[in-house]
C-alpha positions as CSV (number, residue, x, y, z in Angstrom):
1,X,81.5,105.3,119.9
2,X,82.8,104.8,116.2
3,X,86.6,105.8,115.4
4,X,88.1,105.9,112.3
5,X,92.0,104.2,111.9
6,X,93.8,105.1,108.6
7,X,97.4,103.4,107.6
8,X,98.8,105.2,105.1
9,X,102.1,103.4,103.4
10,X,103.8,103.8,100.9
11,X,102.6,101.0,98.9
12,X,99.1,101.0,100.2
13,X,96.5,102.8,102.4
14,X,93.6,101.2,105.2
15,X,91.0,101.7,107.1
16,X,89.3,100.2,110.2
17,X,85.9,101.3,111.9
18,X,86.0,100.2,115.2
19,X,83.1,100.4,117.8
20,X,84.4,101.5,121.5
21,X,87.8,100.4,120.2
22,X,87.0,96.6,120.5
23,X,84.7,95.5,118.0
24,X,85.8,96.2,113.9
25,X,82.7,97.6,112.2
26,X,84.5,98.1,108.3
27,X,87.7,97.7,107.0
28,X,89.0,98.8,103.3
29,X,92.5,98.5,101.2
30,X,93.9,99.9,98.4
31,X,96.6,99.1,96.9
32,X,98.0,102.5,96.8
33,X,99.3,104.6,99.1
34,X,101.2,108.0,100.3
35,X,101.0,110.6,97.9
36,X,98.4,108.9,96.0
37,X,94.4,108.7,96.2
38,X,94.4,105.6,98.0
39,X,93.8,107.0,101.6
40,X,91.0,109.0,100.0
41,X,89.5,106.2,98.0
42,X,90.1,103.9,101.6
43,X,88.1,106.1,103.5
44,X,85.2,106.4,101.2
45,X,85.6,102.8,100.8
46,X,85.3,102.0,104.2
47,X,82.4,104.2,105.2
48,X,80.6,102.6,102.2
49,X,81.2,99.2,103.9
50,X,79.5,100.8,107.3
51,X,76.4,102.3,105.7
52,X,76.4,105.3,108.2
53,X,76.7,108.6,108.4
54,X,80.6,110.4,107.9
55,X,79.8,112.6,110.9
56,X,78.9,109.3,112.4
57,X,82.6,108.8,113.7
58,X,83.7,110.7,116.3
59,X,87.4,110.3,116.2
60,X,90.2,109.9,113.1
61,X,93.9,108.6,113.8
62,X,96.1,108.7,111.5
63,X,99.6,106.8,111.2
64,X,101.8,105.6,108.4
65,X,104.4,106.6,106.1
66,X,101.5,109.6,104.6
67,X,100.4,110.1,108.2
68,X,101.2,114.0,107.8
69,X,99.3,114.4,104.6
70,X,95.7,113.7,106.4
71,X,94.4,117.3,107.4
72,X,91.2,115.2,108.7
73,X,92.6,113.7,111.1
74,X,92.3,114.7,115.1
75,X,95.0,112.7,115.7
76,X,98.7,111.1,114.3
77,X,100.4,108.1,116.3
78,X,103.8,106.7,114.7
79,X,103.2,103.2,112.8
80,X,105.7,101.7,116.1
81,X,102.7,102.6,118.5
82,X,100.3,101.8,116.1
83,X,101.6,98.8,115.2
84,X,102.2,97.5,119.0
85,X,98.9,98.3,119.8
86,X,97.3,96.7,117.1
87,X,99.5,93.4,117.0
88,X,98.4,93.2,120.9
89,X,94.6,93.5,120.1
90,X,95.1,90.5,117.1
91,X,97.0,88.6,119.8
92,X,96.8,89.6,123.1
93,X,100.1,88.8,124.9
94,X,102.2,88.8,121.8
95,X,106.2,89.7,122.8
96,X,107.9,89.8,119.0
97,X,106.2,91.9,116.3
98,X,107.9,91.5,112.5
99,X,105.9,94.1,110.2
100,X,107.2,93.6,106.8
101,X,106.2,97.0,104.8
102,X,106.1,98.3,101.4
103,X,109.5,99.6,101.9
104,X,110.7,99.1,105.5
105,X,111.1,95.9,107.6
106,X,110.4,96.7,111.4
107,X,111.1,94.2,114.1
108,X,109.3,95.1,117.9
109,X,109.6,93.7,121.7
110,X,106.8,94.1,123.7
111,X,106.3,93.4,127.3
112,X,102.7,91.0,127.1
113,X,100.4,94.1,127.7
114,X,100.6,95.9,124.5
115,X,103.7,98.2,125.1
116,X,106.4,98.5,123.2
117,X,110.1,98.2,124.8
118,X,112.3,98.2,121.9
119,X,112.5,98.2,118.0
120,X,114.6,97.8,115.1
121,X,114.1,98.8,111.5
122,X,116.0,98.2,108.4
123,X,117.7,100.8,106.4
124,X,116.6,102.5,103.0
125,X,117.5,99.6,101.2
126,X,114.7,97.7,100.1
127,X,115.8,94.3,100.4
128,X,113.2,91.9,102.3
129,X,110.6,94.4,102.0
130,X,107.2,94.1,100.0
131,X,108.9,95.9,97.2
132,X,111.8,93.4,96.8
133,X,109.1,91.3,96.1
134,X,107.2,93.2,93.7
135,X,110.1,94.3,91.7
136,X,111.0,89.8,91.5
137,X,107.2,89.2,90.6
138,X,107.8,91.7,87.7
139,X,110.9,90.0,86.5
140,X,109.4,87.0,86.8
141,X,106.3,88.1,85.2
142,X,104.0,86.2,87.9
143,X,101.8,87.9,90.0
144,X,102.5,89.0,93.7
145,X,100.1,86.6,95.0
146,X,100.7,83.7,93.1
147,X,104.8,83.9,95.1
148,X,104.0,81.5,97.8
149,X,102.4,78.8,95.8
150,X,104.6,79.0,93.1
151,X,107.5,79.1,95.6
152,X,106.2,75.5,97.3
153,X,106.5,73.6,93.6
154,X,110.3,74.0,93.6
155,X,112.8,70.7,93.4
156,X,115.9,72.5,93.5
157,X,117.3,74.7,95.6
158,X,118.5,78.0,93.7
159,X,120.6,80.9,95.6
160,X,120.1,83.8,95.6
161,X,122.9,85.7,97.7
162,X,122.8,89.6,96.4
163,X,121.6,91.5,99.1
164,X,120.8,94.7,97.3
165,X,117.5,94.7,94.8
166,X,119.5,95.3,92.0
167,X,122.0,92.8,91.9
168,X,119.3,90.5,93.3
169,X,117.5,91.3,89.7
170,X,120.3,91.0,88.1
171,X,120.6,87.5,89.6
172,X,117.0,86.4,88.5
173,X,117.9,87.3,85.0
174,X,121.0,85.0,85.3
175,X,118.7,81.9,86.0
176,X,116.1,82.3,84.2
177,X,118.6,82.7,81.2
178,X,119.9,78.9,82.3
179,X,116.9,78.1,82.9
180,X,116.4,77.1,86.0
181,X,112.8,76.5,86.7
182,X,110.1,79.8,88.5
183,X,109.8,77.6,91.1
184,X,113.0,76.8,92.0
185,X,114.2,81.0,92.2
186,X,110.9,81.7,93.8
187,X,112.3,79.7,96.2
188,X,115.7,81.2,96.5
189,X,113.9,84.4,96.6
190,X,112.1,83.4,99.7
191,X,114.8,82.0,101.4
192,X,116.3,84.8,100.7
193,X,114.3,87.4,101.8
194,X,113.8,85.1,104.9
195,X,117.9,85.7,106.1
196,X,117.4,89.3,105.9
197,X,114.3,89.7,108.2
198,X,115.3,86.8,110.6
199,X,118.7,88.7,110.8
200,X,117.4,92.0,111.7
201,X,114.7,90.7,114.0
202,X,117.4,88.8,115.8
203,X,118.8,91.9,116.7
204,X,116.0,93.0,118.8
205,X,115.6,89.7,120.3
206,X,113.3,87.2,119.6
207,X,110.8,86.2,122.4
208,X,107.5,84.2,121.8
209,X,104.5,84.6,120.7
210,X,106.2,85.9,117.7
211,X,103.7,87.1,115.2
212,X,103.8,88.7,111.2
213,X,102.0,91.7,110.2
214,X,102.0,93.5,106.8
215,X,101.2,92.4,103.3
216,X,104.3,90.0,103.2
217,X,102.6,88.1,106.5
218,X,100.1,86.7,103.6
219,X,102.6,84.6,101.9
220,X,103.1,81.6,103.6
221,X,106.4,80.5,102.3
222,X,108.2,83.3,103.7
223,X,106.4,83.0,107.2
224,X,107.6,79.4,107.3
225,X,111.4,80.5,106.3
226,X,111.4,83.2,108.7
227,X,110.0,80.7,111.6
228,X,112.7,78.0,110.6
229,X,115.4,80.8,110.7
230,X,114.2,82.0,114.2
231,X,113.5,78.6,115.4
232,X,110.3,79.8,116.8
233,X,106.8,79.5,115.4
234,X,105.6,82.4,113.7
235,X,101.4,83.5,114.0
236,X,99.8,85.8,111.4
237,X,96.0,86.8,111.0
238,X,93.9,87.5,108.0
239,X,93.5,91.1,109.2
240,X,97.6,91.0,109.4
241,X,97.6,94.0,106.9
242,X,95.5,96.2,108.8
243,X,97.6,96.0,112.0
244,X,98.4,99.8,111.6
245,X,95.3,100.8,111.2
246,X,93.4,98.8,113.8
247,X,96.2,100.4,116.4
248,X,95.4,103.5,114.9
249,X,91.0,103.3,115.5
250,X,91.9,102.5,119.4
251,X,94.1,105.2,119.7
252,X,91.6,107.5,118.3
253,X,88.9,105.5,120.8
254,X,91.4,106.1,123.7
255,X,92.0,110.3,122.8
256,X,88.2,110.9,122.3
257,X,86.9,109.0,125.5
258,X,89.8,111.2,127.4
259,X,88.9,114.2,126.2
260,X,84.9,113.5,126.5
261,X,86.3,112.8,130.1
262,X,87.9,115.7,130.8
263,X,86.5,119.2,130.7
264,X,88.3,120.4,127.8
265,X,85.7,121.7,124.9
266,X,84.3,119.6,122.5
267,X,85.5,121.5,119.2
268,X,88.1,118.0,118.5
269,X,85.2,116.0,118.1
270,X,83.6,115.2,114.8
271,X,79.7,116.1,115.3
């Protein structure tokens, strides 16, 4: 049985193909997300990638910030669930989940077996999130990937101790006016944005395996700032990003075999 997973954010949209929700058939990502084409172009994407049929997936979860706006889908779990249940198929036994979003930071305890006991989240500020990020790579004029790397060159240790994006730009501009180096405030950036997810995921309680999802789990210098802040090492996967949307395809798998189980008609399914 194929199901169909889609994570729309609000910086960008995924997708995951999964067969009997254990084995990933297709994924896609674009860079955009709620509000925009992206989960469109992501689901075209990924059904390219698998080569099939449309009709044939039986089952389409939707979860994410844009989770509302998919009138394809049989089915919406919150990005919590989704998000515990996909961390636990990446890592099986994992007890700390910190998904870094496009504009949330969201810290999880699970119990070993893939459920979620508690959660916190950050406030509308967007201070540790992906978008702090973006909004310093602009300033910086460097490119979001390019962070980490850059961010291991530095000699000097620069501060920076604003904890609103604003004032935090408004820093930047300050140092790169006396010149200190792109390295060095990369850097400060990181270590920066480190304090405020290790804080907020301390208030949940740390217990290991601690793992990172979202986009922010790909750079490397913030992973290693947040595990020397915890004190605990810190696991991330290359399918990190689509932790949402892998949740979101064994949901789907889970309310299809159900329902194919039970004796309620078949109108839910896609044929």
């Amino acid at each position: 049985m194929l199901t169909l997973g889609v994570d729309i954010g609000s910086s960008a949209s995924k997708c995951i193909i999964m067969r009997n929700g254990t084995e990933i058939v297709a994924q896609s990502l674009f860079a955009v997300g709620a509000g925009t084409s992206g989960p469109e172009k992501s689901i075209a994407e990924v059904l390219r990638q698998y080569g099939g049929a449309r009709s044939d997936i039986r089952w389409i979860c939707a979860t994410g910030y844009g989770r509302n706006a998919l009138k394809e889908a049989n089915k919406e779990v919150s990005e919590l669930s989704c998000h515990a249940k996909g961390a636990h198929y990446l890592f099986p036994g994992v007890r700390t989940v910190i998904d870094i979003g496009g504009q949330d930071v969201k810290a999880l305890h699970m119990d070993g077996q893939g459920r979620l006991l508690n959660f916190v989240m950050n406030d509308k500020c967007a201070a540790g999130t992906g978008r702090f990020l973006d909004v310093m790579s602009l300033v910086l004029e460097t490119r979001i990937d390019e962070l980490a790397a850059l961010g291991a060159q530095s000699q000097k240790r620069v501060t920076i101790s604003s904890t609103c994006t604003v004032f935090s730009e408004s820093e930047v501009i300050s140092h790169l006016a006396n010149n200190e180096t792109i390295p060095d405030i990369i850097n400060g950036i990181h270590k920066s944005v480190a304090s405020r997810i290790a804080g907020l995921a301390k208030r949940v309680g740390i217990e290991q395996p601690v793992i990172m999802t979202g986009g922010v789990a790909k750079n490397f210098e913030v992973v290693r700032y947040v595990s020397q802040e915890l004190g605990a090492p810190i696991k991330t996967s290359p399918l990190s990003q689509y932790n949402g949307a892998i949740g979101a395809a064994i949901y789907a798998f889970e309310a299809c075999s159900a329902l194919l189980a039970s004796d309620a008609p078949l109108s839910g399914i896609h044929q």
